[in-house]
N, CA, C and O atoms as a MOPAC input file, in Angstrom:
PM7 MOZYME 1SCF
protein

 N     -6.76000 1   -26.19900 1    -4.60000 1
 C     -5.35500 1   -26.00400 1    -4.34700 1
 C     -5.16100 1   -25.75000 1    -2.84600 1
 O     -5.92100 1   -24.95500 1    -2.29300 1
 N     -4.35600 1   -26.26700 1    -2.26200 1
 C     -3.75500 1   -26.37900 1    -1.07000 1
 C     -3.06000 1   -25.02000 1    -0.59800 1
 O     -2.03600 1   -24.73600 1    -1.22000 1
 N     -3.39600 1   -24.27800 1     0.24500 1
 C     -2.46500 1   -23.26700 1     0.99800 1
 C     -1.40300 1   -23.84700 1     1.51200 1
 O     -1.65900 1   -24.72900 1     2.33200 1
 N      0.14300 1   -23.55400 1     1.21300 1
 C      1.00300 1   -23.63200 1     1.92300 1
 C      1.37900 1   -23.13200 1     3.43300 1
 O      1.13000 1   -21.93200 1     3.54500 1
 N      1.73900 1   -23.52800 1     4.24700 1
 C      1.47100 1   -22.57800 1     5.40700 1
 C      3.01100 1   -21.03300 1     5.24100 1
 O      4.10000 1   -21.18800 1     4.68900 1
 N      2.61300 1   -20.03400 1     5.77200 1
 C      3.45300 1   -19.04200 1     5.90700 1
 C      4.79200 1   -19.22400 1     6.73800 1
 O      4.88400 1   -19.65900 1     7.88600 1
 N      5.83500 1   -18.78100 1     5.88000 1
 C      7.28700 1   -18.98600 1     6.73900 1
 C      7.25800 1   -18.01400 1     8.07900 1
 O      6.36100 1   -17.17800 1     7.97100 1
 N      7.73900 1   -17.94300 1     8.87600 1
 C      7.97100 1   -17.54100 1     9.68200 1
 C      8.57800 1   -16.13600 1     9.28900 1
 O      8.55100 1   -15.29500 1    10.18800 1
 N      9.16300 1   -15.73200 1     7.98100 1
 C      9.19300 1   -14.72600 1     7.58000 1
 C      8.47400 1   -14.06900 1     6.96400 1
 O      8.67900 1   -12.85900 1     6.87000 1
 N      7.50300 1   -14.62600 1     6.40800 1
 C      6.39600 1   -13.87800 1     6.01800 1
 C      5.10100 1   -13.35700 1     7.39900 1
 O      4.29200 1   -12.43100 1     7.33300 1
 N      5.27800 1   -14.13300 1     8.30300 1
 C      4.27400 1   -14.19900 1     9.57200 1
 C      5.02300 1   -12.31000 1    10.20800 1
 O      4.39900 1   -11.30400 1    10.54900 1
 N      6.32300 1   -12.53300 1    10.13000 1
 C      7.18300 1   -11.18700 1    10.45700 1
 C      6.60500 1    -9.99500 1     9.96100 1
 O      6.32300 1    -8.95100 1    10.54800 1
 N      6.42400 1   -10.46600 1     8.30900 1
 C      6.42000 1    -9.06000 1     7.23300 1
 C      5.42300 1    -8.72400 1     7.45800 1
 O      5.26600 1    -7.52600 1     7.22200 1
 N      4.15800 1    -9.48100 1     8.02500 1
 C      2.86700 1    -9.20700 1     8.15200 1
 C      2.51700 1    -8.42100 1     9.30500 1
 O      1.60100 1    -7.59900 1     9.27400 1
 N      3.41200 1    -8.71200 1    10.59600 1
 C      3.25000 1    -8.11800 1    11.95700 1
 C      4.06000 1    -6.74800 1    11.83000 1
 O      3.87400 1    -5.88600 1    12.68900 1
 N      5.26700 1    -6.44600 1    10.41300 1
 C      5.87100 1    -5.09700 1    10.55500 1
 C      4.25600 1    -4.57000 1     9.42700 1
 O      3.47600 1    -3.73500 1     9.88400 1
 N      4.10400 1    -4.96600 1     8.55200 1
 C      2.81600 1    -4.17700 1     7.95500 1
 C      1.79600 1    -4.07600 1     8.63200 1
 O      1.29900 1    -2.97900 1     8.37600 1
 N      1.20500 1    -4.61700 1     9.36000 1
 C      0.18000 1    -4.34100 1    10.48600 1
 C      0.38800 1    -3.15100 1    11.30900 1
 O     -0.35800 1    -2.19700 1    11.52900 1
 N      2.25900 1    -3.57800 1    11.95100 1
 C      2.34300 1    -1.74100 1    12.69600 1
 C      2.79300 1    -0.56900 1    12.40500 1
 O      2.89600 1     0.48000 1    13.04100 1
 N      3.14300 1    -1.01400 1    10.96100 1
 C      3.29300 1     0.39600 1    10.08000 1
 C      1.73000 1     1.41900 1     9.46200 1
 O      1.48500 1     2.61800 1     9.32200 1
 N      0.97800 1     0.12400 1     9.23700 1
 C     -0.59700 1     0.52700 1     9.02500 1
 C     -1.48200 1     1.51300 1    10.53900 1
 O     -1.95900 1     2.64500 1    10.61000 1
 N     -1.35200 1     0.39300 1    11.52200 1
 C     -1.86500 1     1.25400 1    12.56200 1
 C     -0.89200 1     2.27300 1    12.80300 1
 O     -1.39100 1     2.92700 1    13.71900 1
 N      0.13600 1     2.75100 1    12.52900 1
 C      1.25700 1     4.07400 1    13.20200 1
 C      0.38500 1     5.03200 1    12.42600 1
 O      0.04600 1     6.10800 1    12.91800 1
 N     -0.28700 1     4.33000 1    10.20300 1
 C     -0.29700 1     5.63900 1     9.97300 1
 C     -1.74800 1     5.90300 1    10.35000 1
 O     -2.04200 1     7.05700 1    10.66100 1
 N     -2.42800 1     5.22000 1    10.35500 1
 C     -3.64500 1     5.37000 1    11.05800 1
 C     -3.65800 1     6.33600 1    11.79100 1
 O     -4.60700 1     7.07500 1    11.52800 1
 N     -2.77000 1     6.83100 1    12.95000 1
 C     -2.44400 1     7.95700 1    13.65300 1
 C     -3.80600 1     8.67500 1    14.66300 1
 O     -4.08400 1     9.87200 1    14.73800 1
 N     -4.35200 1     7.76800 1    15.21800 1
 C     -5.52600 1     8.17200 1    15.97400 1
 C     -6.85900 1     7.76800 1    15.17600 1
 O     -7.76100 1     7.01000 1    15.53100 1
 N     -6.74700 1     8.33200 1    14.26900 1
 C     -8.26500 1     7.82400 1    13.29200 1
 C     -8.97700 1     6.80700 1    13.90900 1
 O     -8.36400 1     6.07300 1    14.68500 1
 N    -10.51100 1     6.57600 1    13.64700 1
 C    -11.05700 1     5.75200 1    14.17300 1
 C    -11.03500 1     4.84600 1    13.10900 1
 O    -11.32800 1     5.09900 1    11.94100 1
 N    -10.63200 1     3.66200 1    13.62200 1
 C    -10.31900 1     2.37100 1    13.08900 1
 C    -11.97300 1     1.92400 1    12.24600 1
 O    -11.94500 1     1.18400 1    11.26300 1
 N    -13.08000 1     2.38200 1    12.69000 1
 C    -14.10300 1     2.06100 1    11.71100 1
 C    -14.49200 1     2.79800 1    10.86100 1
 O    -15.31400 1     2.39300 1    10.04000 1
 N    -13.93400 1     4.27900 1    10.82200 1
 C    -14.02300 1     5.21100 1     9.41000 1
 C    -12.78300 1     4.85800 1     8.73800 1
 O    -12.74100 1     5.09300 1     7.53100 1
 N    -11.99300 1     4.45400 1     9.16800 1
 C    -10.65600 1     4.17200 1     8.80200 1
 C    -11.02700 1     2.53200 1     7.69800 1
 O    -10.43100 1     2.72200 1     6.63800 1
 N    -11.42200 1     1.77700 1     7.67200 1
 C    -12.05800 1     0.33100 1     7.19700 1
 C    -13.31000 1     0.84100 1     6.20600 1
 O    -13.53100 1     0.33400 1     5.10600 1
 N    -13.99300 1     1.79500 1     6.71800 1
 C    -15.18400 1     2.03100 1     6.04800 1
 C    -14.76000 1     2.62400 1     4.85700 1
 O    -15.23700 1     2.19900 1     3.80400 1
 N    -13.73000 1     3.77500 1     4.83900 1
 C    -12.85300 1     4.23000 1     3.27100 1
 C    -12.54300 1     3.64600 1     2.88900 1
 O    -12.86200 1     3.59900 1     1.70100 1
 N    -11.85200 1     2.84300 1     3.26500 1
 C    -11.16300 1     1.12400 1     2.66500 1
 C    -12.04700 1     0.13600 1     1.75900 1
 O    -11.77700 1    -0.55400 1     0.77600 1
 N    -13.00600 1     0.31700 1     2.36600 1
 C    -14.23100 1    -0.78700 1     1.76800 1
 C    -13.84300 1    -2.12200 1     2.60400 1
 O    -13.99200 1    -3.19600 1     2.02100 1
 N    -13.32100 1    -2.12000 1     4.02500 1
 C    -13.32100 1    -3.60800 1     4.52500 1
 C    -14.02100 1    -3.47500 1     5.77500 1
 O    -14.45800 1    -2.38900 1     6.15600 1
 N    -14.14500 1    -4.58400 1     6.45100 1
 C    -14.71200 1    -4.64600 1     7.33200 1
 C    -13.94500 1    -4.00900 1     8.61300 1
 O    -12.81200 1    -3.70400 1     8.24000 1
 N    -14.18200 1    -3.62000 1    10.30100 1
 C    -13.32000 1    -2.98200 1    11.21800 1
 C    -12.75500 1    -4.25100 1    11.80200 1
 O    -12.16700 1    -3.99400 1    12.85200 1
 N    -12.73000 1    -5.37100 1    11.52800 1
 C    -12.46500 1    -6.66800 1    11.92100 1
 C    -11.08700 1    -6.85400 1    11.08500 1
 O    -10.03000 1    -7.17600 1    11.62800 1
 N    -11.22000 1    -6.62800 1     9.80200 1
 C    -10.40600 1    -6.99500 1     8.77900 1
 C     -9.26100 1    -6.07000 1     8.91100 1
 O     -8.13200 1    -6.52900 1     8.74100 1
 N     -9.42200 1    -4.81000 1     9.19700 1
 C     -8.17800 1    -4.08300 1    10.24400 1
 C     -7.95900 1    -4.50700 1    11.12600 1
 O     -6.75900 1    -4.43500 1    11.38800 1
 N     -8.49800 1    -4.94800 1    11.78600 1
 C     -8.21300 1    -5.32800 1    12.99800 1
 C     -7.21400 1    -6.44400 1    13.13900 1
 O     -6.44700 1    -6.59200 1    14.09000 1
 N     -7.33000 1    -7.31100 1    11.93400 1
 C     -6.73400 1    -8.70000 1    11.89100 1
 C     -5.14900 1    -8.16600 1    11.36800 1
 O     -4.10200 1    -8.55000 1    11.89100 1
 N     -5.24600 1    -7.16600 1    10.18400 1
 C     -3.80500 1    -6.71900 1     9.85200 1
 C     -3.55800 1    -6.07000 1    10.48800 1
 O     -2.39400 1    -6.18600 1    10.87000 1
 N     -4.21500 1    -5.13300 1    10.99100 1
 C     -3.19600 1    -4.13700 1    12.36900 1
 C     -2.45400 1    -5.11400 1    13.24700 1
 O     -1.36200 1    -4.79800 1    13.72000 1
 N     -2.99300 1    -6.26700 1    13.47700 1
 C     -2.26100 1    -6.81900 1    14.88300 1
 C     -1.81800 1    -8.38800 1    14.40000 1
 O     -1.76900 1    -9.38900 1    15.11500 1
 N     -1.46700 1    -8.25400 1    12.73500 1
 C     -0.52600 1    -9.51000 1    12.58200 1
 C     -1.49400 1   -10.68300 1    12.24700 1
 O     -0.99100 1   -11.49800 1    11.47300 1
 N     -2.65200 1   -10.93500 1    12.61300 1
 C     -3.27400 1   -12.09400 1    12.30500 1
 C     -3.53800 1   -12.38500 1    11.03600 1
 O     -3.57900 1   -13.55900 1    10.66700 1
 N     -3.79400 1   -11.16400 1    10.04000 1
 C     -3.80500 1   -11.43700 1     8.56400 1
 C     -2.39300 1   -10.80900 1     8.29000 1
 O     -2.10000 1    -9.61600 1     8.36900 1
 N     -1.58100 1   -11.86000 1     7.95300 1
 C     -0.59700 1   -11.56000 1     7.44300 1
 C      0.28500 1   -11.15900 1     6.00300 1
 O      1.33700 1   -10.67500 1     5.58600 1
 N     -1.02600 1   -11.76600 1     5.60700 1
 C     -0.70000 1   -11.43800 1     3.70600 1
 C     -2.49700 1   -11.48900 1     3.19100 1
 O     -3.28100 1   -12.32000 1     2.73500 1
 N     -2.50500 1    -9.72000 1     3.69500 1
 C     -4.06500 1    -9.54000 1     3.12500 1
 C     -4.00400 1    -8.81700 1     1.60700 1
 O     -3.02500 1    -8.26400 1     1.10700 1
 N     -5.21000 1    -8.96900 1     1.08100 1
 C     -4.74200 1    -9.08300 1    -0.50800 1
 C     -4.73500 1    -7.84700 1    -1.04900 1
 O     -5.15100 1    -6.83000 1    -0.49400 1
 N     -4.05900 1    -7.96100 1    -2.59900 1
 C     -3.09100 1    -6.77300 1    -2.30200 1
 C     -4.48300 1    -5.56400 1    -3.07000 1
 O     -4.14900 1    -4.49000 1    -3.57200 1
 N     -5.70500 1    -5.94200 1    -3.02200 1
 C     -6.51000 1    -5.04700 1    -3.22400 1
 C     -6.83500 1    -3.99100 1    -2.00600 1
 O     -7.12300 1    -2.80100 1    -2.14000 1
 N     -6.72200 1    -4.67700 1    -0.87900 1
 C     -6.90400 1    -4.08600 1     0.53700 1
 C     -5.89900 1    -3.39100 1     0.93800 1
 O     -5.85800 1    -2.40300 1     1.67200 1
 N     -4.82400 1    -4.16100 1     0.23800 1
 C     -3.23700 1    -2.98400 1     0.90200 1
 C     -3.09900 1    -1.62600 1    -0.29400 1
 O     -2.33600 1    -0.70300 1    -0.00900 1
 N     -3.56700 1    -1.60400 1    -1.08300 1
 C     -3.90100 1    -0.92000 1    -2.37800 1
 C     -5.05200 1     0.53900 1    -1.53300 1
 O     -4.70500 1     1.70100 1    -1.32000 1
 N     -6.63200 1    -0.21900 1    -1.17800 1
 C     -7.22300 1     0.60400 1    -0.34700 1
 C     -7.11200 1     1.14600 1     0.53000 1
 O     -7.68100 1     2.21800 1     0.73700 1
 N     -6.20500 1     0.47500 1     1.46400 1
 C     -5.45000 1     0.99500 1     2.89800 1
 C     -4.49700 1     2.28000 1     2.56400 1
 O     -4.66100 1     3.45200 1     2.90200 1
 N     -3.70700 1     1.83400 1     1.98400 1
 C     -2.42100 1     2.96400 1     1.38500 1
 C     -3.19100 1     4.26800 1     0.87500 1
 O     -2.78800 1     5.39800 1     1.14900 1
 N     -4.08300 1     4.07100 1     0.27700 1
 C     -4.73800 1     5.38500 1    -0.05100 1
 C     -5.16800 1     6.21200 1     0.82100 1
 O     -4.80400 1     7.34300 1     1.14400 1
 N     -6.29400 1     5.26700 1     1.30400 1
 C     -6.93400 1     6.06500 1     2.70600 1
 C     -5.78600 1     6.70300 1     3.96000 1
 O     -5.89600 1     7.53400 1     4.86200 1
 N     -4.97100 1     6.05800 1     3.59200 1
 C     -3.86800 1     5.93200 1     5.18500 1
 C     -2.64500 1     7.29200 1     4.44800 1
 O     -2.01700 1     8.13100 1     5.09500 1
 N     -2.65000 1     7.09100 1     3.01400 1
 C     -2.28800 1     8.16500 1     2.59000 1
 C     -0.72600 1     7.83800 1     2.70200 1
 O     -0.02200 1     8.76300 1     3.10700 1
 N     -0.09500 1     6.60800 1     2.38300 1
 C      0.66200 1     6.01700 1     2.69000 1
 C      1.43100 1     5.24800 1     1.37800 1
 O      0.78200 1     4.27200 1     1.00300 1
 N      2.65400 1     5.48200 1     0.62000 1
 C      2.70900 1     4.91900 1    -0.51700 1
 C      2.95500 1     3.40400 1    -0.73000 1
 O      3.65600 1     2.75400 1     0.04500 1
 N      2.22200 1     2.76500 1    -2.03900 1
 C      2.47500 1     1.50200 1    -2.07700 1
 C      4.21800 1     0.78100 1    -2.07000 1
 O      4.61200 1    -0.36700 1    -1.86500 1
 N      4.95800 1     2.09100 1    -2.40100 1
 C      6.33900 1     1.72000 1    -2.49800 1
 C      7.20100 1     1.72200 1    -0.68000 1
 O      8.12600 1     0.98900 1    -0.33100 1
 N      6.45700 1     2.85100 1     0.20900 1
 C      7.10300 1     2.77800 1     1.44200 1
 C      6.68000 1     1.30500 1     1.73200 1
 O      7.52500 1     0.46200 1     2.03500 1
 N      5.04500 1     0.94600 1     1.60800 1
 C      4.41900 1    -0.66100 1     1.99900 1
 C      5.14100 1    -1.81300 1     1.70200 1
 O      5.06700 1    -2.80300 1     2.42900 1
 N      5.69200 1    -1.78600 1     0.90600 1
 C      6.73700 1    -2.85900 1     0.11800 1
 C      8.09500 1    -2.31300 1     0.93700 1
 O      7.82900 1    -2.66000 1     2.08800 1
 N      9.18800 1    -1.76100 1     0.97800 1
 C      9.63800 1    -1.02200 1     1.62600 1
 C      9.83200 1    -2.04100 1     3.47700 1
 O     10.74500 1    -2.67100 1     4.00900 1
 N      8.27700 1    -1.64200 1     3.89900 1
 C      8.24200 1    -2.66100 1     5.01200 1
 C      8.15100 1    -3.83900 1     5.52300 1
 O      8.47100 1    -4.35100 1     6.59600 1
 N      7.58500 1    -4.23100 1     4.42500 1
 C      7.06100 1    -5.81500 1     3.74500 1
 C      8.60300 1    -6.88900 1     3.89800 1
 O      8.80100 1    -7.94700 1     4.49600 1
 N      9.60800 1    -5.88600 1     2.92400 1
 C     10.77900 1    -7.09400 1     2.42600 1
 C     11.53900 1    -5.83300 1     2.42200 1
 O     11.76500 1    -5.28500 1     1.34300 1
 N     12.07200 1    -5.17700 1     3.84100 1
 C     13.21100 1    -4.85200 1     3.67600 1
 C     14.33500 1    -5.02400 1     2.74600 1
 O     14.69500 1    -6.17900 1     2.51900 1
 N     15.07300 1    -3.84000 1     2.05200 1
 C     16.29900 1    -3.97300 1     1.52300 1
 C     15.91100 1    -4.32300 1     0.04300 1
 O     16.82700 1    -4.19600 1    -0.77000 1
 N     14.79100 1    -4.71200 1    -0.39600 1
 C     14.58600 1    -4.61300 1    -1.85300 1
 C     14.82600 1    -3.09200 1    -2.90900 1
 O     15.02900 1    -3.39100 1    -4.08600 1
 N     14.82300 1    -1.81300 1    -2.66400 1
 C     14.91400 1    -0.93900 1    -3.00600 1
 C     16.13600 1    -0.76600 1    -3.49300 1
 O     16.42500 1    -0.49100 1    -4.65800 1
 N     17.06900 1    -0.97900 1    -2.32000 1
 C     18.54700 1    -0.63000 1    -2.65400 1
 C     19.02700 1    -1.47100 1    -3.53700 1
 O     19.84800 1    -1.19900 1    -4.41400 1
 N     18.29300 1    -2.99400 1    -3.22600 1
 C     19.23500 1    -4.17300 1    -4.47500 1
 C     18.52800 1    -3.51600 1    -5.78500 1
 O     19.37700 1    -3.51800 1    -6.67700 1
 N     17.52500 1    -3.05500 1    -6.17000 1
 C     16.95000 1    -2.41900 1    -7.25900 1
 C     17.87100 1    -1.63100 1    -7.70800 1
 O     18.72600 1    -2.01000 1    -8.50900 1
 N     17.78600 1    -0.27600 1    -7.17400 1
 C     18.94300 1     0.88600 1    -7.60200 1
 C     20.39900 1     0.14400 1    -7.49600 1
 O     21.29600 1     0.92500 1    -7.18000 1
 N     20.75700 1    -1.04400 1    -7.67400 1
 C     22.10900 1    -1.21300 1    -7.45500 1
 C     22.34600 1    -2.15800 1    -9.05000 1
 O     23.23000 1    -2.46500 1    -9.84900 1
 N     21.26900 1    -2.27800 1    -8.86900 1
 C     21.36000 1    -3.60000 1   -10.42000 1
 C     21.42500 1    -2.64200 1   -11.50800 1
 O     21.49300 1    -3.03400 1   -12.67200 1

């Protein structure tokens, strides 16, 4: 199966989750920080700064924990404005 390439809005959602990840990171060293995670310091490295833009959602699952960060704020940053259309329906 063929990868579609990423919209230009998803390339976005990926560069606001990358700097919401490194904010909560908050000094931590980025290779104990990956090593709780179970990924590589590369593989942060790629979502901290936008290059993986839709990393899978087992890693954003591990991240959020370690980072101590909820899967609902992550989504939240991902696709703005989904919350409110929720509570409105």
């Amino acid at each position: 199966m063929v990868r579609l390439p990423l919209t230009p809005a998803q390339l976005e959602a990926g560069r606001r989750l990358g700097a919401a990840l490194r904010t909560a990171r908050d000094g931590r060293d980025p290779v104990e920080v990956a090593a709780s995670a179970g990924i590589s310091p590369e593989t942060l490295r790629k979502i901290e700064s936008g290059r993986l833009p839709t990393p899978a959602f087992g890693t954003v699952v591990a991240l959020s924990r370690t980072l101590d960060i909820s899967l609902d704020e992550l989504a939240e940053i991902w696709h703005p404005g989904d919350a409110e259309q929720r509570s409105a329906s």
